[in-house]
C-alpha positions in Angstrom: -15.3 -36.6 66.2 -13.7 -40.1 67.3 -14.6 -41.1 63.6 -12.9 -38.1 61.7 -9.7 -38.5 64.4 -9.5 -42.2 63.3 -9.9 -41.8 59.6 -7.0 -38.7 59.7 -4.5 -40.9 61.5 -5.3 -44.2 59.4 -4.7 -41.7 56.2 -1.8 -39.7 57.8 -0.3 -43.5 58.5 -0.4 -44.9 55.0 1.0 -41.7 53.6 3.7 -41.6 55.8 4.2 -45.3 55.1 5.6 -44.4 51.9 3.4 -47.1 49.8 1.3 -45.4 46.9 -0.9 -47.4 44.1 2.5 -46.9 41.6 3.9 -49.4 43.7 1.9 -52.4 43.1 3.0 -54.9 41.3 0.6 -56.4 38.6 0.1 -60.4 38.2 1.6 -61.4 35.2 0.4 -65.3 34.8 3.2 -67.7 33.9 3.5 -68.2 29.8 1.8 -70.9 28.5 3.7 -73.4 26.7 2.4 -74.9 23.5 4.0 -78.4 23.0 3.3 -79.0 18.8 1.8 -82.0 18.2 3.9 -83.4 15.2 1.8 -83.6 12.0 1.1 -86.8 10.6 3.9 -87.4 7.6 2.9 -87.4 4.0 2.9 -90.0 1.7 6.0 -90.2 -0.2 5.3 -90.5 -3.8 9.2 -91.0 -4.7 9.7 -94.6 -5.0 8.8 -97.9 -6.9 5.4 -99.1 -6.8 2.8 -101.9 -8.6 -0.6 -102.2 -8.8 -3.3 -103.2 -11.0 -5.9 -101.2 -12.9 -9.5 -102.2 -13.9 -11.7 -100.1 -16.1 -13.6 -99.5 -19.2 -13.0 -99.4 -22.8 -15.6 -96.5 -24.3 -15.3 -95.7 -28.1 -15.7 -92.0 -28.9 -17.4 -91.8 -32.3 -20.2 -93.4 -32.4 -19.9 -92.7 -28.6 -20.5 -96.0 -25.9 -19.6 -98.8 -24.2 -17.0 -100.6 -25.9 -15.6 -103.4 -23.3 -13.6 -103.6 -20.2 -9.7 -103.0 -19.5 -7.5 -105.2 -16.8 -4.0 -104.5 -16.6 -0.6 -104.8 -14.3 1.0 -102.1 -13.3 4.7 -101.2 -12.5 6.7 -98.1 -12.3 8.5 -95.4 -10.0 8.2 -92.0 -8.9 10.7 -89.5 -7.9 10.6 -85.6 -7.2 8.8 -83.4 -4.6 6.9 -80.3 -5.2 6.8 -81.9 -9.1 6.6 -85.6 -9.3 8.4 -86.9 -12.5 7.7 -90.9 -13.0 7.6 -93.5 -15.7 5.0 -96.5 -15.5 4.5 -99.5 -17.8 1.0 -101.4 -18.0 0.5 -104.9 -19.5 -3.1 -106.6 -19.8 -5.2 -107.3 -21.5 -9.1 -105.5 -23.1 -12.0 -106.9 -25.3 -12.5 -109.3 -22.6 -15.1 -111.5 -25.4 -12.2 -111.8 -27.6 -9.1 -111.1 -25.4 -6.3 -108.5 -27.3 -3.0 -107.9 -25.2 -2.3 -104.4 -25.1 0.7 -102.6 -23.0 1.2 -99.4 -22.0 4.6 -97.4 -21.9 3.9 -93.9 -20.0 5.4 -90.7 -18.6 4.1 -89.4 -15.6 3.9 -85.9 -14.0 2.4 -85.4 -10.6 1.6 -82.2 -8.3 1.1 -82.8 -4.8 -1.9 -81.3 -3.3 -1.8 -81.7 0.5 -0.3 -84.8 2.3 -1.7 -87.5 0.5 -3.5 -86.8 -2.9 -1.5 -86.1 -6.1 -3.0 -84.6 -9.1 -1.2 -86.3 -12.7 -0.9 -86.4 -16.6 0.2 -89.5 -18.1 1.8 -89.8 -21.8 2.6 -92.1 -23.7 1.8 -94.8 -26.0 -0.1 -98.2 -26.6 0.5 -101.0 -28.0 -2.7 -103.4 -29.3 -1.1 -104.5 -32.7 -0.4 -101.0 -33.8 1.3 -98.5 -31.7 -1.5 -95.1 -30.6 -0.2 -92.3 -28.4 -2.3 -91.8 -25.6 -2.6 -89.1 -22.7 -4.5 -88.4 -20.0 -5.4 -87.5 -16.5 -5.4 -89.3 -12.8 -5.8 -88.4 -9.3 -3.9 -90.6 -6.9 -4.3 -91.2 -3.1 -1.8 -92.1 -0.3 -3.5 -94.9 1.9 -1.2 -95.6 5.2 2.4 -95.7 4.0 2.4 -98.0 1.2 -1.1 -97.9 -0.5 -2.5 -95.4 -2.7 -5.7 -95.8 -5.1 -6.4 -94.2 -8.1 -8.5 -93.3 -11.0 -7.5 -91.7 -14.7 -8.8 -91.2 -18.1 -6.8 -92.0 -21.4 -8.1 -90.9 -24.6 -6.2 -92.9 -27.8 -5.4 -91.6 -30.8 -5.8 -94.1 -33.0 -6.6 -92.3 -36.2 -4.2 -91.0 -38.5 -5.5 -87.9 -38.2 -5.5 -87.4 -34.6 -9.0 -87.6 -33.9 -9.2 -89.3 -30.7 -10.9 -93.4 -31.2 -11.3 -94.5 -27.6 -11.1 -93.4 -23.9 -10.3 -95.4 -21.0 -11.8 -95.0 -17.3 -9.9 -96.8 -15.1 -9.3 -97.2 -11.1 -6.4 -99.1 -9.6 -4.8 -100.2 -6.2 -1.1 -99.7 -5.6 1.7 -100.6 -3.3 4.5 -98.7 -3.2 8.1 -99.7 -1.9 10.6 -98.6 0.6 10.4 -96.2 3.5 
């Protein structure tokens, strides 16, 4: 009975207490603060820039090896979600009986990500006679000043416009500024 007595007057205290479950306060842990790390920055494609490319010569029809391809490089990029350029190239191919040749081309990049643009080049070529020649070229930022890359140009040396040679080529670049 001492029991029961105890239990009724612990119960008849906390009642009359005036505290009821209502009145607790939840925990609520602090907000956690998420400091951004800043991203690395892109490579910024607008500027000058020179290089040199090395490749291969490779005839179309009948289709093979023709001979290598070593050139200078110079031109300048501006833009940024489109990347509008202009680029010359002087060098030289047929390395067992050296021909000059330059290069005078339009250029028209697409970012994709930080650091690699996708582009078409246009132009023309100058061996002796004058060709038009396009093609296509991916392009990587190194760092903040280098960038490789690799295209293809197909020449149109026939007056009909079937295309005589293609070009493979891979170059190194450094670019100016900033």
């Amino acid at each position: 009975m001492k029991k029961l007595l105890s239990a009724v007057a612990v119960g008849a205290a906390v009642l009359s207490s005036g505290a009821y479950a209502a009145d607790i306060q939840p925990v609520i842990p602090a907000p956690v603060v998420v400091v951004p790390v800043p991203a690395a920055p892109g490579f910024d494609w607008s500027r000058l820039y020179v290089g040199a490319v090395a490749g291969a010569w490779i005839a179309v029809d009948p289709f093979g090896f023709s001979d290598g391809r070593a050139a200078g490089v110079a031109g300048v990029t501006f833009g940024e979600r489109v990347l509008f350029g202009a680029e010359v190239q002087v060098g030289l191919y047929d390395f067992s009986s050296p021909t000059f040749e330059a290069f005078a081309l339009a250029r028209v990049g697409v970012p994709v990500g930080d650091r690699v643009q996708v582009l078409a080049l246009g132009g023309i070529n100058y061996d002796g006679d004058i060709d038009p020649v396009a093609g296509l070229g991916v392009e990587i930022g190194l760092g903040d000043r280098l960038s490789i890359r690799t295209d293809a140009l197909v020449y149109w040396g026939d007056p009909t416009f079937v295309p005589t040679y293609v070009t493979v080529a891979g170059g190194l670049f450094f670019y100016f500024g900033r």
